[in-house]
N, C-alpha and C positions, 0 to 999 in steps of 0.2 A: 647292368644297372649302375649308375652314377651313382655315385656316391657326393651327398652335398658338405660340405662343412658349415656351418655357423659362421656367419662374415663376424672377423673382430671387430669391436666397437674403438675407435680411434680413443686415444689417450685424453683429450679434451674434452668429450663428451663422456666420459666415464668420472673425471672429477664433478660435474655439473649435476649427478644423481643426485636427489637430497636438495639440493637448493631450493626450491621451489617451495618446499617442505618449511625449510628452514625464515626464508623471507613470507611466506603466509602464518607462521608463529611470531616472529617479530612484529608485524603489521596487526595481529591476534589481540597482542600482550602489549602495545601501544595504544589500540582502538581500547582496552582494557581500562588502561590509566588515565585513558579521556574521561569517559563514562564514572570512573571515581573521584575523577577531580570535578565534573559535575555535577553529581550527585551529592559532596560535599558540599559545593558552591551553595545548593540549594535550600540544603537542610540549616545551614548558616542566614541563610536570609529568610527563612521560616522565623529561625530563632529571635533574628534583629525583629520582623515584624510582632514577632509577639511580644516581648519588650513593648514597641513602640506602642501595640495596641493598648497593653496595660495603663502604659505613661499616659497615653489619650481617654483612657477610661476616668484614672486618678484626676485626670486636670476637667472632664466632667464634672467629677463629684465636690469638687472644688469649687466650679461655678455653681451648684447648686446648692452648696453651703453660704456663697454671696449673694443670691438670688434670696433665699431665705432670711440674711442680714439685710437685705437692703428695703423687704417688706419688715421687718422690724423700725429701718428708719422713718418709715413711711409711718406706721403706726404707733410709736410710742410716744406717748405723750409728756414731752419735757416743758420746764419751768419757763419763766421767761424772764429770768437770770441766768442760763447757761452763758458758759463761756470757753473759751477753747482752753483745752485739758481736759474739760467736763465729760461722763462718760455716761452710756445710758444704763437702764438697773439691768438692763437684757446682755447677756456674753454673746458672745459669735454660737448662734443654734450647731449644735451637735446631733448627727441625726444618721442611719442605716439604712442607704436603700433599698425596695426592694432585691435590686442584682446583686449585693453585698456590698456595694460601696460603700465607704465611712466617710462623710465631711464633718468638719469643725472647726477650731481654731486654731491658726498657726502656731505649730506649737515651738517655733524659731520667733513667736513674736515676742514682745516684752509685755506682755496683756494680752488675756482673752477679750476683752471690751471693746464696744464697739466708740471708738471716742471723738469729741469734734476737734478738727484742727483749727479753725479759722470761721469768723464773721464775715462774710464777702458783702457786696454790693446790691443793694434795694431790690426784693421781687417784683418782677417785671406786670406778672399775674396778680398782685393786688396793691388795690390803690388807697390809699391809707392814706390819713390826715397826720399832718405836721405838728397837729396841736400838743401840746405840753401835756403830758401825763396818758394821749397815744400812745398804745403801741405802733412802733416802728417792724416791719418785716422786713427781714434780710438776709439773703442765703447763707446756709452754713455749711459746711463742708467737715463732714464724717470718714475716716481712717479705719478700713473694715481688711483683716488680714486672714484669709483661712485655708484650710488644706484640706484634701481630697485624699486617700490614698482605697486603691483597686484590691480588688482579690488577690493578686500576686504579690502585695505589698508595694507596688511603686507608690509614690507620694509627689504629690502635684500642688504649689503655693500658690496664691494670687493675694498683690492686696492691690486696693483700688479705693479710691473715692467718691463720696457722692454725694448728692446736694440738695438740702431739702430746703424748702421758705417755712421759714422762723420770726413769730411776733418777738421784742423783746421791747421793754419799759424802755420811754424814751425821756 
């Protein structure tokens, strides 16, 4: 009987044990640090969008605070001596939605008031006589300032103008 020996394995392929081992951990433990640096990416733009959504909630409740000022303008009944500075008896409506939002009045303005700036140029929609102790109708122009602010606390400004037709002694 033969006797066989065990063929040595050449010096080259004996350091190369392991390898394979070793660059499937490297490749492991990189795919690793993708997957967390995405997964951060994302949680970060979670976060940016909720931010963002609050700020867009806020700036809602803010128009609905002017939307309520501006049926004020429509409806209050002022004098027919107003004059620009003049302010109405009504402040910027302060009010809780139902989703929790809060609008009212800027409170970075200098007045809650809703106030006229300016006498403008003849209503177009009514035609009115010239005559001495007529009234004259003429747009006036209202400075309405108010803020919104959401459940997370962001806070949202608007102010804006608006224009109602106004008799005044002529």
């Amino acid at each position: 009987m033969t006797q066989t020996h065990p063929t040595p394995i050449p010096t080259a392929r004996r350091r190369e044990r392991g390898a394979a081992l070793l660059v499937s951990m490297l490749l492991l433990v990189a795919m690793a640090l993708i997957g967390f640096a995405s997964l951060n990416t994302v949680m970060r733009d979670r976060e940016v969008s909720g931010y963002t959504t609050q700020s867009q909630t806020a700036l809602l409740g803010a128009d609905a605070g002017l939307a309520h000022s501006l049926d004020i303008i429509r409806k209050e009944i002022t004098g027919i001596a107003v004059a620009a500075g003049d302010c109405l008896g009504t402040p910027v409506p302060s009010d809780t939605l139902p989703n929790g939002i809060t609008y009212g009045p800027d409170s970075t303005a200098p007045t809650n008031q809703i106030c006229m700036l300016a006498a403008a140029e003849p209503c177009a929609e009514v035609d009115s006589s010239i005559e001495q102790g007529q009234p004259i109708y003429l747009y006036t122009v209202w400075n309405v300032r108010t803020q919104g602010v959401s459940l997370g606390g962001a806070t949202s400004r608007i102010q804006a103008t608006a224009e109602r037709c106004h008799a005044f002694n002529n």
